[in-house]
N, CA, C and O atoms as a GROMACS GRO file, in nm:
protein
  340
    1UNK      N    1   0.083  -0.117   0.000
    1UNK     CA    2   0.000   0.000   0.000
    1UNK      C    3   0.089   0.124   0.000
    1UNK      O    4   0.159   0.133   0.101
    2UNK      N    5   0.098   0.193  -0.063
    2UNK     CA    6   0.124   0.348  -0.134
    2UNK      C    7   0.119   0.422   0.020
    2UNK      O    8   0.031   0.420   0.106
    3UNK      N    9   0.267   0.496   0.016
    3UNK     CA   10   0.240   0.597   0.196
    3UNK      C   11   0.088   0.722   0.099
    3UNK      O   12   0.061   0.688  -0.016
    4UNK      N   13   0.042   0.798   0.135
    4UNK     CA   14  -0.005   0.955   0.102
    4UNK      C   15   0.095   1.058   0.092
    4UNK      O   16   0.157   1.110   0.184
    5UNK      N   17   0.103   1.086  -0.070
    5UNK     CA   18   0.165   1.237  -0.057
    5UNK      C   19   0.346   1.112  -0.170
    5UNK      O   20   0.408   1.134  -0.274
    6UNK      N   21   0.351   1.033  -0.095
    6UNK     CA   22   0.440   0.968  -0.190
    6UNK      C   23   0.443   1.019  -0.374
    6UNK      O   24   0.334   1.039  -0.428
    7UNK      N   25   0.585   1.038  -0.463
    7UNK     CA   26   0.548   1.063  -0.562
    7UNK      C   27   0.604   0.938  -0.574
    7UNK      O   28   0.653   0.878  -0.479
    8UNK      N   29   0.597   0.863  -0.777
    8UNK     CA   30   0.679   0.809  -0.777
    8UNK      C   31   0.735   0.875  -0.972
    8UNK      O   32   0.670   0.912  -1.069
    9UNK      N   33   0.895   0.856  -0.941
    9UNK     CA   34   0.928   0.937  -1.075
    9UNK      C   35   0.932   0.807  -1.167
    9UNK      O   36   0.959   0.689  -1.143
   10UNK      N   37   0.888   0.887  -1.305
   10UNK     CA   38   0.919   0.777  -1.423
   10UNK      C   39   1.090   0.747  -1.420
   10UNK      O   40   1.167   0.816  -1.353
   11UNK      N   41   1.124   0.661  -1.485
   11UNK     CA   42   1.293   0.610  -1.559
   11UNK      C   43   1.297   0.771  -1.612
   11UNK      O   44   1.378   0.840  -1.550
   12UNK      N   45   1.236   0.824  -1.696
   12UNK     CA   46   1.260   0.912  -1.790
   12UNK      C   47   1.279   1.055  -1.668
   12UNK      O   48   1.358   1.141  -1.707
   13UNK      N   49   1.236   1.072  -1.576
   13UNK     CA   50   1.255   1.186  -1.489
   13UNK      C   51   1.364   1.148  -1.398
   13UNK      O   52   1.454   1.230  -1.389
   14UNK      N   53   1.377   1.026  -1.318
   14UNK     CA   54   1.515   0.961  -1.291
   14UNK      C   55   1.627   1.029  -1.375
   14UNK      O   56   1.682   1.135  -1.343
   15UNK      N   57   1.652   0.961  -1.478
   15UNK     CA   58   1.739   0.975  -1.545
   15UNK      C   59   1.767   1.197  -1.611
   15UNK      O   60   1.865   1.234  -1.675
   16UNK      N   61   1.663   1.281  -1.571
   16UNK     CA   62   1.668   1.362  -1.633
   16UNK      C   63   1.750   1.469  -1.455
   16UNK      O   64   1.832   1.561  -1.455
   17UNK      N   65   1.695   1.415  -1.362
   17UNK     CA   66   1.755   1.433  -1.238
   17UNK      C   67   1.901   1.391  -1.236
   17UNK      O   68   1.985   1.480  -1.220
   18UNK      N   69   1.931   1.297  -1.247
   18UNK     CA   70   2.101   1.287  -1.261
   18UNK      C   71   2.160   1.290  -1.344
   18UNK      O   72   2.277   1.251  -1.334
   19UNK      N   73   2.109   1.340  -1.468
   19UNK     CA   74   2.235   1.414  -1.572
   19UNK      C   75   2.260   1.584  -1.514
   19UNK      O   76   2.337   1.675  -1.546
   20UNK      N   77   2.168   1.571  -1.429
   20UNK     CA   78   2.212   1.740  -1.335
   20UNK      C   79   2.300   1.750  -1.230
   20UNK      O   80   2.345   1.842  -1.163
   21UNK      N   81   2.311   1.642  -1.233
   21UNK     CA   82   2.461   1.565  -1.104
   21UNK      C   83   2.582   1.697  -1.113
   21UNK      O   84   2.607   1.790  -1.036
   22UNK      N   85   2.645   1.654  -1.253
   22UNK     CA   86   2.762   1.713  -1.255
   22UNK      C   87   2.768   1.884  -1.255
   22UNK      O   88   2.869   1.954  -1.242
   23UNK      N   89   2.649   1.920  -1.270
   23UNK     CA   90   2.629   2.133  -1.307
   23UNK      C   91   2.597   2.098  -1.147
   23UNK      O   92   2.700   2.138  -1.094
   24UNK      N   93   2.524   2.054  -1.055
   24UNK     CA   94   2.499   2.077  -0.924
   24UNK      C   95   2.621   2.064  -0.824
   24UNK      O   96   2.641   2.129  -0.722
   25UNK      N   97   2.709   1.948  -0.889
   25UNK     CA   98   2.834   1.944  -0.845
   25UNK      C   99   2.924   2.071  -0.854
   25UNK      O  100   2.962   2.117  -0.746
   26UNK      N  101   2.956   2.122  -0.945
   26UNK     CA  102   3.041   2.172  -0.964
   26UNK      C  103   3.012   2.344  -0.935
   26UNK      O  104   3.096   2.434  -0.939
   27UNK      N  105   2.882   2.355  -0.909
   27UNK     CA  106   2.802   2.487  -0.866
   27UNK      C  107   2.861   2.484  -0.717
   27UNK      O  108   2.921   2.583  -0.674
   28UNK      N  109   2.841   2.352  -0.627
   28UNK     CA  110   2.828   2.344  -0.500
   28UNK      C  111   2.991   2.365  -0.476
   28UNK      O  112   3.021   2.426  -0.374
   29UNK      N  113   3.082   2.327  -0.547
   29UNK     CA  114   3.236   2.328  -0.547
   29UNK      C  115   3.284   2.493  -0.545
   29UNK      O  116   3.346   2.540  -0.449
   30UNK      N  117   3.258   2.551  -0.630
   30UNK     CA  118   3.264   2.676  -0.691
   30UNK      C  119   3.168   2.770  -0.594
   30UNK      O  120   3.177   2.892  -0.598
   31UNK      N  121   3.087   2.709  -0.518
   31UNK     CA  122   3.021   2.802  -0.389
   31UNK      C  123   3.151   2.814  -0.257
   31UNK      O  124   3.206   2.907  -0.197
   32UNK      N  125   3.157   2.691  -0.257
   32UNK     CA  126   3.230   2.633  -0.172
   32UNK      C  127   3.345   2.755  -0.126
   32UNK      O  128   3.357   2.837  -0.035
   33UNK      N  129   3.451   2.698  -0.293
   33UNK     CA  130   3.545   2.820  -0.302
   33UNK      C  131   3.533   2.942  -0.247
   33UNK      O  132   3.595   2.996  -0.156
   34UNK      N  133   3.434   2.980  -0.323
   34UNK     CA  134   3.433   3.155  -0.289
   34UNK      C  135   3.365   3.194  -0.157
   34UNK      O  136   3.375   3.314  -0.134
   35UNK      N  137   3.276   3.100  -0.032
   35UNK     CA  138   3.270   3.098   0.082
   35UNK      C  139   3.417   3.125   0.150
   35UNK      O  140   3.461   3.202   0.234
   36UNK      N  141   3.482   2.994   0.047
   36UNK     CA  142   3.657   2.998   0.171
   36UNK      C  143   3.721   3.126   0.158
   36UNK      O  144   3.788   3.176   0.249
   37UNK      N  145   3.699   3.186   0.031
   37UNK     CA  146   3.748   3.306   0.023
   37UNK      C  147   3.734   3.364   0.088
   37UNK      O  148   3.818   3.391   0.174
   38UNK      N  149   3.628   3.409   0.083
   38UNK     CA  150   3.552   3.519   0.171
   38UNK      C  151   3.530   3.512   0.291
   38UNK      O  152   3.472   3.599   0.356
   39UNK      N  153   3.578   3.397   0.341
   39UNK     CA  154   3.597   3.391   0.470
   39UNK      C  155   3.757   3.416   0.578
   39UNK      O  156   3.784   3.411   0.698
   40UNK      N  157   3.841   3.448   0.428
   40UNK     CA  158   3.965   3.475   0.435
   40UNK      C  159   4.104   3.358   0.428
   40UNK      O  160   4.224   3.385   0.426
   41UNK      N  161   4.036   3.225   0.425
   41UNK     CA  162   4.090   3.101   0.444
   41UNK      C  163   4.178   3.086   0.293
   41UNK      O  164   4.133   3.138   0.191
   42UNK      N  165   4.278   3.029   0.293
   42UNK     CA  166   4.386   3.023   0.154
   42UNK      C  167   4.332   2.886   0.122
   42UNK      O  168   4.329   2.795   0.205
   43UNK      N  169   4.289   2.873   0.002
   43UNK     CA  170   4.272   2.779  -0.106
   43UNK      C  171   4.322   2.703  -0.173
   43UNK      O  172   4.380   2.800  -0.222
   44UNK      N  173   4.378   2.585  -0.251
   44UNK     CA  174   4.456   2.527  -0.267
   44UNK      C  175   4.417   2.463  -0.370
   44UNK      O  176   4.341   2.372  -0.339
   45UNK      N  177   4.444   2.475  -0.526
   45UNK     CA  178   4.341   2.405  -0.604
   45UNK      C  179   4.437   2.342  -0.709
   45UNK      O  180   4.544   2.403  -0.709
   46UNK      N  181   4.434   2.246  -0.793
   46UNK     CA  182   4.522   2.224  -0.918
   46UNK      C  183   4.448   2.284  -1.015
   46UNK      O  184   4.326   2.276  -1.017
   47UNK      N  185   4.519   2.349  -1.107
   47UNK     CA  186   4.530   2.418  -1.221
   47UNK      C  187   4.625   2.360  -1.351
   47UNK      O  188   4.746   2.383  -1.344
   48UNK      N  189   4.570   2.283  -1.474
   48UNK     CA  190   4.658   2.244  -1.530
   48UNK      C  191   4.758   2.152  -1.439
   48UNK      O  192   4.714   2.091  -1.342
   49UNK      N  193   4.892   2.146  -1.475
   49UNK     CA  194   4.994   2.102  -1.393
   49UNK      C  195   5.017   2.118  -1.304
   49UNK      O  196   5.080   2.029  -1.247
   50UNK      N  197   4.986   2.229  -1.237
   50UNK     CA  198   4.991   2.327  -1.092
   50UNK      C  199   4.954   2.322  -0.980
   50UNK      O  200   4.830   2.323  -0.979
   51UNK      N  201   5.010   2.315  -0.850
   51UNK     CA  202   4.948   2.315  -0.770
   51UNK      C  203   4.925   2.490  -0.730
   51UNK      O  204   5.033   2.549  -0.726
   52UNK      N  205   4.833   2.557  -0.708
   52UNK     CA  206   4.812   2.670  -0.705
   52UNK      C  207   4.744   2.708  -0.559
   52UNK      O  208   4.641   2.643  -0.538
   53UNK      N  209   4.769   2.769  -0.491
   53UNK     CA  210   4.714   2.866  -0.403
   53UNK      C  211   4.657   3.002  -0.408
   53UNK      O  212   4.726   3.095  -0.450
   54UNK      N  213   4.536   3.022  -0.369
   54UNK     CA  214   4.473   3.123  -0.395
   54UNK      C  215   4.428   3.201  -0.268
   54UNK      O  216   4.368   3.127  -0.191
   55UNK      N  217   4.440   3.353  -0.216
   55UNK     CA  218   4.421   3.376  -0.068
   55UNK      C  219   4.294   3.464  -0.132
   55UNK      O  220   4.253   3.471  -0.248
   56UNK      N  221   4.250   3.527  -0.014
   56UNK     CA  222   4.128   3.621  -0.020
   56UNK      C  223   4.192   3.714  -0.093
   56UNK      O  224   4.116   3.751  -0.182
   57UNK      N  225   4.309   3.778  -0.100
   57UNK     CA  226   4.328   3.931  -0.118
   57UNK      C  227   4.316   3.900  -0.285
   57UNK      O  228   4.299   4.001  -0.353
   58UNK      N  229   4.321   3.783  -0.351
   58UNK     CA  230   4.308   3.783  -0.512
   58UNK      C  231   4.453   3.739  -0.539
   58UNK      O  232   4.478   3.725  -0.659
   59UNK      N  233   4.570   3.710  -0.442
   59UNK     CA  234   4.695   3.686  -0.450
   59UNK      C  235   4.687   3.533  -0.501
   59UNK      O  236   4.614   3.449  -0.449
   60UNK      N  237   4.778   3.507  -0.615
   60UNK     CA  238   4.771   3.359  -0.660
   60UNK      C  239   4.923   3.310  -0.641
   60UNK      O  240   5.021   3.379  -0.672
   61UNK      N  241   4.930   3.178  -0.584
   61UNK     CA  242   5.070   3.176  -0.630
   61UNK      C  243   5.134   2.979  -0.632
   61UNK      O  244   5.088   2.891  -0.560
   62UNK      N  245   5.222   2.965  -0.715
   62UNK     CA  246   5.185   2.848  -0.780
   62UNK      C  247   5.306   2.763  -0.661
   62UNK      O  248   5.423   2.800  -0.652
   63UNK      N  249   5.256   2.666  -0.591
   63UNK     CA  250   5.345   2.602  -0.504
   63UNK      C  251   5.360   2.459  -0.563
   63UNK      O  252   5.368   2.407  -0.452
   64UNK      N  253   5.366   2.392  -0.617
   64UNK     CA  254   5.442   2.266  -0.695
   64UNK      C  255   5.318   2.211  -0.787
   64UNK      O  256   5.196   2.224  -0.805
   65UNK      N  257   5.476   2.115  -0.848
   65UNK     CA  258   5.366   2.079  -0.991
   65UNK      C  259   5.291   1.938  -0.948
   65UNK      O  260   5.360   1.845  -0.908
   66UNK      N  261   5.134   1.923  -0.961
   66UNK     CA  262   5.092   1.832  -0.958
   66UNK      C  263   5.141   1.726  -1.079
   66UNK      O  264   5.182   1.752  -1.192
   67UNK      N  265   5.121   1.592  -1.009
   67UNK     CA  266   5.153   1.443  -1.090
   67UNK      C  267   5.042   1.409  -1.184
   67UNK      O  268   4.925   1.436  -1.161
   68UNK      N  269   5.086   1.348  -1.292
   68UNK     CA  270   5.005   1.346  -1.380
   68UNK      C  271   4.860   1.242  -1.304
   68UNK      O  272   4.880   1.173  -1.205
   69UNK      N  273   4.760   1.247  -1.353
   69UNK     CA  274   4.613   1.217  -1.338
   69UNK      C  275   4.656   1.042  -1.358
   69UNK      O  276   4.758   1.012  -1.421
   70UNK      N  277   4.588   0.962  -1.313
   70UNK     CA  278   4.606   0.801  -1.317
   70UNK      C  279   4.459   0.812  -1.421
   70UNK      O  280   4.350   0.864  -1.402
   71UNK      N  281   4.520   0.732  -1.541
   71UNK     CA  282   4.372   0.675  -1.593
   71UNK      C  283   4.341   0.546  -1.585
   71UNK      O  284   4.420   0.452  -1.574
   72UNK      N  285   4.176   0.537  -1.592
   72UNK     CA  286   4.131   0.381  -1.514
   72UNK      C  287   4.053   0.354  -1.620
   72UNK      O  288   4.020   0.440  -1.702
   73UNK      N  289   4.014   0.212  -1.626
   73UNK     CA  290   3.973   0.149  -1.674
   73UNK      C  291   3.866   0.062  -1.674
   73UNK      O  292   3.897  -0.056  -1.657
   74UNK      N  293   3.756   0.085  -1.688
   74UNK     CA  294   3.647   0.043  -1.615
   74UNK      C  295   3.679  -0.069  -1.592
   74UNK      O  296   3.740  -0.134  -1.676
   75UNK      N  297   3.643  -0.124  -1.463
   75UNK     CA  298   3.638  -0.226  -1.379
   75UNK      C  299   3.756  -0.278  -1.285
   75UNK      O  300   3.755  -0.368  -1.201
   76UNK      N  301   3.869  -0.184  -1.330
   76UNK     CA  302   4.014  -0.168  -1.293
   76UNK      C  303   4.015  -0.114  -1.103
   76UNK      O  304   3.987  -0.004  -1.056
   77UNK      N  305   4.045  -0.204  -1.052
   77UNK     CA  306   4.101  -0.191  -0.910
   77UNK      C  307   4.213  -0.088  -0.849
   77UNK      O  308   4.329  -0.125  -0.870
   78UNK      N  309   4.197   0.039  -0.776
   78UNK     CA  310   4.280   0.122  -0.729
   78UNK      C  311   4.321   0.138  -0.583
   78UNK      O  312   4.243   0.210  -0.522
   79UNK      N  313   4.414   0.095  -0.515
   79UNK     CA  314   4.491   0.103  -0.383
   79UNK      C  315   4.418   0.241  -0.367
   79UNK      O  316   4.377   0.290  -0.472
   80UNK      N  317   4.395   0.324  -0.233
   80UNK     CA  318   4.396   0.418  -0.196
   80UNK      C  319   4.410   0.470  -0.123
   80UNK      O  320   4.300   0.508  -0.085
   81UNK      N  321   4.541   0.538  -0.016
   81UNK     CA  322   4.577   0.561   0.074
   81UNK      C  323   4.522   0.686   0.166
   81UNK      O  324   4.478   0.800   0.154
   82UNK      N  325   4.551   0.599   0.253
   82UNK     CA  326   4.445   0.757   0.360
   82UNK      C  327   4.556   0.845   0.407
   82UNK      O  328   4.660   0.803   0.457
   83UNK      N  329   4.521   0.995   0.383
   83UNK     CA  330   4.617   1.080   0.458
   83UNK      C  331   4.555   1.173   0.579
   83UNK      O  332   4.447   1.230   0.567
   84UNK      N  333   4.643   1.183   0.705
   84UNK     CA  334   4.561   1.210   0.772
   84UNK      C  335   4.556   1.348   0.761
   84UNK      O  336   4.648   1.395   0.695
   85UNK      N  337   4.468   1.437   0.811
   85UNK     CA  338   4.440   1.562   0.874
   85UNK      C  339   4.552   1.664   0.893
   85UNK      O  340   4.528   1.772   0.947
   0.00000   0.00000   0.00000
């Protein structure tokens, strides 16, 4: 028996909800940022090759080069090490 007030979405609205995944993602990232900014906190982002730092005052400045990206392979198994805090 059905709760009241329950919706239920088609496949076709499913699927139209999580192709919005990645613009909601990357909205919430990019909020994120400019919160830390503005909260005065230094930022730390890769850029290209770069590891880059970014402070509130708009000061950028590039502190080492990130390692190239690992590509995977679907179904391909990855070690992943925890770093702490």
């Amino acid at each position: 028996m059905a709760e009241t007030g329950t919706k239920v979405l088609s496949e076709e609205a499913i699927q139209n909800l999580e192709a919005q995944i990645p613009d909601i993602a990357a909205g919430a990232t990019h909020a994120a940022f400019i919160r830390a900014l503005a909260s005065g906190h230094t930022v730390v982002k890769v850029e290209g090759t770069h590891i880059v730092e970014s402070k509130a005052d708009g000061s950028v400045r590039v502190v080492g080069e990130a390692k190239p990206r690992h590509k995977v392979t679907v179904g391909e198994v990855l070690k992943v090490r925890r770093v702490s805090a």
